[in-house]
VEXPADREN-14466 format. One record per residue (C-alpha): residue number from 1; residue in one letter; x, y, z. Coordinates in steps of 0.001 Angstrom, whole numbers, always signed. Layout:
N
  seq  type        x        y        z
  NUM     a        X        Y        Z
...
END
This chain:
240
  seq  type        x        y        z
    1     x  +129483  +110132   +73136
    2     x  +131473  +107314   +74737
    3     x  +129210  +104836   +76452
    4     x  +130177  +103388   +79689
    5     x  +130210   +99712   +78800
    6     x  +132279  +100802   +75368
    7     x  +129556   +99146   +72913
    8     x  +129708  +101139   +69681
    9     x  +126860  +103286   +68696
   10     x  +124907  +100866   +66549
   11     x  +125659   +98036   +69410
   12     x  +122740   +96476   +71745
   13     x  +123152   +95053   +74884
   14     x  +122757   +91316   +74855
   15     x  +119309   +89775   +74846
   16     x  +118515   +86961   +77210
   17     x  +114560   +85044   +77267
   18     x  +114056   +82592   +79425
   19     x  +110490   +81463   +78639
   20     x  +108042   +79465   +80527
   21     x  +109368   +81263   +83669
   22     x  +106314   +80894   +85968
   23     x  +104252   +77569   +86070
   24     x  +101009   +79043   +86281
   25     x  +100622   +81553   +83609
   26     x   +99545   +80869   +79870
   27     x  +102491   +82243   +79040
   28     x  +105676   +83636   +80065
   29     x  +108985   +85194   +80002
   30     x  +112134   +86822   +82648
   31     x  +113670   +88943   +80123
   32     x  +117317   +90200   +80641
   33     x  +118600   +93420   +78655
   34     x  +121695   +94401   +79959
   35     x  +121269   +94949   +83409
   36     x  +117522   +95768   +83188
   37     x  +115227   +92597   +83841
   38     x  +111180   +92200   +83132
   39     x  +109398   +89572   +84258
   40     x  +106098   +89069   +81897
   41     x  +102940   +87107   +82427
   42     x  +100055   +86545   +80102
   43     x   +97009   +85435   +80981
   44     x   +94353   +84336   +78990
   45     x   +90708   +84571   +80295
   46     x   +87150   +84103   +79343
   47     x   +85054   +87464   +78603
   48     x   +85316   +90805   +77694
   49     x   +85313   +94287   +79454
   50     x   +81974   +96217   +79343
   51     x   +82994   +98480   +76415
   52     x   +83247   +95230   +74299
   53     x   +80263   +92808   +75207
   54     x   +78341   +92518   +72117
   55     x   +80842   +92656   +69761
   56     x   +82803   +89804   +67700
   57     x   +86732   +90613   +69363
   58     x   +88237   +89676   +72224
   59     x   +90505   +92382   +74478
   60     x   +93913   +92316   +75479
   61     x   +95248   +95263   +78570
   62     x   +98625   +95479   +80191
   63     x   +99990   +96034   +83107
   64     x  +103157   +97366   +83847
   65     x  +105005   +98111   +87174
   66     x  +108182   +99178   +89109
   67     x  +109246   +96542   +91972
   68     x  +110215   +98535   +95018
   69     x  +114353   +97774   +94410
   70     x  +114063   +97565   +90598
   71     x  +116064  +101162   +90976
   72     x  +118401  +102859   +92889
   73     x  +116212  +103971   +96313
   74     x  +113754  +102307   +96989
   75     x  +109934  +102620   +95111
   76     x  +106958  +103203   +96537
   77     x  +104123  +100561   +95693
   78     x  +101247  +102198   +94070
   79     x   +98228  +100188   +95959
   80     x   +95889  +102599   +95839
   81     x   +96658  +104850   +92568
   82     x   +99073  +104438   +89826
   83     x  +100970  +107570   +88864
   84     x  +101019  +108991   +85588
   85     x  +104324  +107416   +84272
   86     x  +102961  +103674   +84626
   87     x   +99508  +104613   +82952
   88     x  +101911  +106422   +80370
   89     x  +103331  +103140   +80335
   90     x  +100588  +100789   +80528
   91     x   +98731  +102313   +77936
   92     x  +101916  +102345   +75723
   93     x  +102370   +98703   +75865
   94     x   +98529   +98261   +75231
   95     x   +98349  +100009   +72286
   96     x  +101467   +98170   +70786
   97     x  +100091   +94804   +71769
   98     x   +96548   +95463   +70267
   99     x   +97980   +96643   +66687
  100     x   +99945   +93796   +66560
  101     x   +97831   +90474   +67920
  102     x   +94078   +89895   +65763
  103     x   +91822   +89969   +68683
  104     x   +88969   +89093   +65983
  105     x   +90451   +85579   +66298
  106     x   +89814   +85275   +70084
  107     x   +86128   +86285   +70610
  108     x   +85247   +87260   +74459
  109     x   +88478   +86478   +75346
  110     x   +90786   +88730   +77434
  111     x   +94465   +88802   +77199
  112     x   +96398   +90065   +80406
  113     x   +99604   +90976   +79938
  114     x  +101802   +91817   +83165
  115     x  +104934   +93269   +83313
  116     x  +106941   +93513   +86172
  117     x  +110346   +95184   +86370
  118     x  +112784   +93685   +88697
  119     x  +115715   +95832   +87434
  120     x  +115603   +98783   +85724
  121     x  +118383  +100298   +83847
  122     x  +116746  +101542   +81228
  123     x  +114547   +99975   +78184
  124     x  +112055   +99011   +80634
  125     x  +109301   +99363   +78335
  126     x  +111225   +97853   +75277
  127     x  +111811   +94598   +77590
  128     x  +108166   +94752   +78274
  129     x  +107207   +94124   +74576
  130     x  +109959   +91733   +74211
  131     x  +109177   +89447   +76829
  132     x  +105745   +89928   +75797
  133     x  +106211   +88780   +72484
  134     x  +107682   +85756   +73630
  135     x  +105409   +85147   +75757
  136     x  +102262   +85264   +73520
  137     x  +104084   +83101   +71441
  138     x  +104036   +80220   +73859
  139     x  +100100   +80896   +74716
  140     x   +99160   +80850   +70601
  141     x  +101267   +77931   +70176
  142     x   +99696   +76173   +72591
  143     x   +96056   +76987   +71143
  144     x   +97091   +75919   +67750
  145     x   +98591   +72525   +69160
  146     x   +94976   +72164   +71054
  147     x   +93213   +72747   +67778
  148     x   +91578   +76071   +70073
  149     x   +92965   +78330   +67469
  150     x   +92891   +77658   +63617
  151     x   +94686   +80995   +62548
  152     x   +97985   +82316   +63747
  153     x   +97126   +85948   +65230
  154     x  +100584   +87626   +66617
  155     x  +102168   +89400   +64254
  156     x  +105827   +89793   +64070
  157     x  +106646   +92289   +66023
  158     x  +110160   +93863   +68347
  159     x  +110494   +97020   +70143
  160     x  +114140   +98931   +70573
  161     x  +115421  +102189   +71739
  162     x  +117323  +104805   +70114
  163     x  +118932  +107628   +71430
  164     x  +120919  +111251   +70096
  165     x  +123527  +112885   +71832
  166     x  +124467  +115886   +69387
  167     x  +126628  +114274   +67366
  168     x  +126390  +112662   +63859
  169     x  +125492  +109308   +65481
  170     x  +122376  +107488   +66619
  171     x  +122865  +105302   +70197
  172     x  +121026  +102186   +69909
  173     x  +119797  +100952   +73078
  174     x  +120025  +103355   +76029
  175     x  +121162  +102509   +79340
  176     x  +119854  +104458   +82248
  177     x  +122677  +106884   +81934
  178     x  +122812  +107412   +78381
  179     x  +118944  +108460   +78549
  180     x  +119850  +110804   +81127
  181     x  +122171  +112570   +78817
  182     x  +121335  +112551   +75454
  183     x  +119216  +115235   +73240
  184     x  +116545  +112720   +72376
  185     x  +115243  +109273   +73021
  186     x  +113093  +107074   +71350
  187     x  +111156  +104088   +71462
  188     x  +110285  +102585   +68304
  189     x  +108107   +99161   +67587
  190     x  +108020   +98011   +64377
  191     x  +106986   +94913   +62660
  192     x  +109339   +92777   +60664
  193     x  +108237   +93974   +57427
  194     x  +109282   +97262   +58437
  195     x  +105554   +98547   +59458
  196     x  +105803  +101345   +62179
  197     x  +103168  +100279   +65094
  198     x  +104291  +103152   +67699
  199     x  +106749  +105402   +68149
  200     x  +107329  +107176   +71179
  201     x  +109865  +110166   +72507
  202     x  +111171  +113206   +70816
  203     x  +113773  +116304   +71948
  204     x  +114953  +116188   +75457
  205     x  +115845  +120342   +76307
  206     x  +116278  +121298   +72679
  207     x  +114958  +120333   +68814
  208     x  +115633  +117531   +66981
  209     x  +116873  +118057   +63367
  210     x  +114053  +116256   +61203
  211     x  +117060  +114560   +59639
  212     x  +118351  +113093   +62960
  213     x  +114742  +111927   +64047
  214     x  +114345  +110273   +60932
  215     x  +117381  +108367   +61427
  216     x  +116683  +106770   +64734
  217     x  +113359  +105919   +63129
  218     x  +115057  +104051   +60563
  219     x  +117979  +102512   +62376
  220     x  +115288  +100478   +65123
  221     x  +113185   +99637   +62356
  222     x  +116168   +98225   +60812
  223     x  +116857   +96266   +64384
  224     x  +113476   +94671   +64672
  225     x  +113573   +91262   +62278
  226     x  +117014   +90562   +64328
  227     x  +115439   +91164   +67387
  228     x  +112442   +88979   +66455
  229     x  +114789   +85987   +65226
  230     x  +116968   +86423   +68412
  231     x  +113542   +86045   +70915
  232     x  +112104   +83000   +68418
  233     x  +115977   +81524   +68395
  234     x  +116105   +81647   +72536
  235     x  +112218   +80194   +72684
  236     x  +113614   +77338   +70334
  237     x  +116239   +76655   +72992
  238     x  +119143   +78269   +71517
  239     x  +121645   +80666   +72624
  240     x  +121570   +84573   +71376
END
């Protein structure tokens, strides 16, 4: 399949983090993949949810949503209930984050983490967990500087997705209109040391050959220790 912006198949779209985006939050992050930009806020605050009191870990949620131009029309705000692709979503991102920061080493603290897409062309979700990263990165470091926090809790972590379009190749990093045509799309997060922490997708209209999903497992497991050196590079002030 030829992709529109004629990257090869194993080519990702560039990777931009601007951290410390918003003055108010604990942490922060715009993140710019391709064309698709997330804004992500963390926030850390004091006490737990009711389904924790009592026990020795803090909590950590997300919260994910659609800006009314991030796509092509224009979409609806969801004040009153959110539909069933943000929960999807939120509790996506909420799983990945839990599995990957030791919330033992923040008792009755909650960690908010808010993403808000201002663009979406696909990889919303991946650019969630990116600009997440990054920005948990800035609230831990700041903990450890303040002596609040003796042991270093955020594992390394990076999200990418992977895509099949018949052919002998895996896509990495869909567009919008790659993920509208191909057989199968994944998400995967991994950890540096090649740990799987979630993946997410399968056939789109027909089977996936075991072969072929096992592939696109391994080629964005393969992806994550650039992606993680790429966000700590751009948090360092360098240029990916």
């Amino acid at each position: 399949m030829n992709r529109s912006d004629g990257r090869a198949p194993s080519e990702r779209r560039p990777l931009k983090i601007t951290p410390r985006y918003l003055d108010y939050a604990e942490g922060s992050a715009l993140v710019e993949l391709g064309r698709t930009r997330v804004l992500v806020a963390v926030s850390l605050t004091p006490g737990v949810p009711r389904h924790m009191q009592g026990k020795r870990s803090g909590w950590l949620m997300a919260e994910y949503n659609l800006l009314p131009r991030s796509t092509t029309s224009r979409t609806q705000r969801e004040r009153f209930k959110l539909g069933g692709r943000t929960q999807e979503v939120q509790r996506f991102l909420g799983r990945a984050f839990r599995a990957a920061v030791d919330l033992d080493l923040l008792p009755n603290q909650t960690i908010v983490i808010d993403a808000d897409v201002i663009q979406a062309d696909g990889g919303t979700r991946v650019a969630a967990i990116l600009g997440g990263y990054a920005a948990l990165v800035q609230v831990f470091d700041d903990l450890v500087r303040r002596g609040k926090l003796d042991d270093w809790p955020l594992t390394e972590f990076a999200a990418i997705s992977l895509g099949w379009a018949g052919g002998e190749e895996v896509l990495v990093d869909l567009d919008a209109a790659e993920d509208e045509k191909v057989f199968a799309d994944l998400t995967v997060v991994g950890t540096t040391e090649g740990e799987i922490i979630e993946i997410h997708g399968g056939g789109e209209g027909r089977p996936v050959p075991r072969p072929v999903y096992e592939q696109m497992v391994e080629a964005g497991l393969a992806r994550i220790p650039e992606l993680v050196a790429c966000i700590h590079k751009q948090l360092a002030g360098g240029v990916s």
